[in-house]
C-alpha positions in Angstrom: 0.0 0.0 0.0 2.5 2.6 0.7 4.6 2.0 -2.4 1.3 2.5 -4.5 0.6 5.8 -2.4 4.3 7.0 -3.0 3.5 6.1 -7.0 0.2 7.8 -6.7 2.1 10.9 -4.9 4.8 11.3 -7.7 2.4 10.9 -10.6 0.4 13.7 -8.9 3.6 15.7 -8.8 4.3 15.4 -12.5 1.1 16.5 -13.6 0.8 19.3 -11.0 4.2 20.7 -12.2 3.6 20.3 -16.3 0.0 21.8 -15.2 2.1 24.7 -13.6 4.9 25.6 -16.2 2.0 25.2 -19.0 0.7 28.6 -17.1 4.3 30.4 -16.4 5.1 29.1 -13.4 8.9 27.8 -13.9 9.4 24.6 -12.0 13.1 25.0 -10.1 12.9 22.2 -7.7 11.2 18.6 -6.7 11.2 16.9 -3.2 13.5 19.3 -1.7 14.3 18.2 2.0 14.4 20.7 4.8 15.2 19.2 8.3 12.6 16.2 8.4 10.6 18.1 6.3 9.8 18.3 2.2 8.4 20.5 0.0 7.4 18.9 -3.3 8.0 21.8 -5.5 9.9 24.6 -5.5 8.4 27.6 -7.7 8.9 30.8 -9.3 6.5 32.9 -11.1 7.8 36.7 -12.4 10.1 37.3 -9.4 7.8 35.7 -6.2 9.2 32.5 -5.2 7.0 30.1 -3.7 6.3 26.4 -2.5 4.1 24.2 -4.3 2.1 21.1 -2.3 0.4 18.7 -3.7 -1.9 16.7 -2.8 -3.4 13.3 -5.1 -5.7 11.1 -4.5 -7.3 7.9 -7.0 -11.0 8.0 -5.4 -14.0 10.2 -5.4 -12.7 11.9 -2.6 -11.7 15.2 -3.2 -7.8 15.3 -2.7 -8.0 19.2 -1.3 -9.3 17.1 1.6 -6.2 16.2 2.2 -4.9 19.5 3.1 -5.9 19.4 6.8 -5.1 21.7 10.0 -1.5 19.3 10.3 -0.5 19.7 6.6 -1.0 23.4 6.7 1.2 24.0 10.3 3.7 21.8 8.6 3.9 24.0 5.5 4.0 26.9 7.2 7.1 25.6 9.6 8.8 24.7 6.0 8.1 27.8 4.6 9.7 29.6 7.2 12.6 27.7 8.1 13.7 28.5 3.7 12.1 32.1 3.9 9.3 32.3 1.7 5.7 33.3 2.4 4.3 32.0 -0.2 2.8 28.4 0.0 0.4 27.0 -3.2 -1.8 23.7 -2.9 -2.3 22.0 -6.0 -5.0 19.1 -5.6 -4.9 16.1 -8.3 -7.8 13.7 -8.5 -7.3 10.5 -10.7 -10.7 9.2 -11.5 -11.7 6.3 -13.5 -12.3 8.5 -16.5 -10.3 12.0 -16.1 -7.2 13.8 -13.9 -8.6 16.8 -12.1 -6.3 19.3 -11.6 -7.2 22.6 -8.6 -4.5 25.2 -8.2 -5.0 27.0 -5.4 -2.3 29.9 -5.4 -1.5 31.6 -1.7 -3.6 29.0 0.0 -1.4 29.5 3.1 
């Protein structure tokens, strides 16, 4: 189960950043580790520098559920700790028929 999750996780990752540089948003870093922490992208759009989470799910769930009162202190800790402000959620739904892609800029 948790190597299918970790799959689920990356593919979410590669369609959140081609989603992302397909509207400007340049794509400087993956899975960066900070402390115990990681931020899954690293972003840059014009001269604001930002972190990206995602968050994918296969189900009818929506994955912005995901993004609970824990993820969000978390982000906010990571954000800090590398100096930006800035933190986007980018939820990725893989139904049986379609990806669904939410880009939630600032959401943090």
């Amino acid at each position: 189960m948790h190597g299918q999750r970790n799959e689920i996780g990356a593919a979410g990752e590669r369609v959140a950043a081609a989603f992302l540089e397909r509207r400007g948003v340049s794509i400087e870093r993956h899975n960066v580790r900070v402390g115990r922490g990681e931020i899954d992208l690293l972003g840059s759009y014009g001269s604001t520098r930002f972190l990206i989470e995602v968050r994918s799910r296969v189900s009818d769930s929506a994955p912005i559920e995901a993004f609970d009162y824990a993820k969000r202190e978390r982000l906010g800790r990571l954000s800090r700790e590398v100096g930006l402000s800035r933190v986007d959620l980018v939820a990725v739904g893989f139904g049986s028929r379609f990806i669904s892609v939410h880009w939630i800029p600032s959401a943090l």
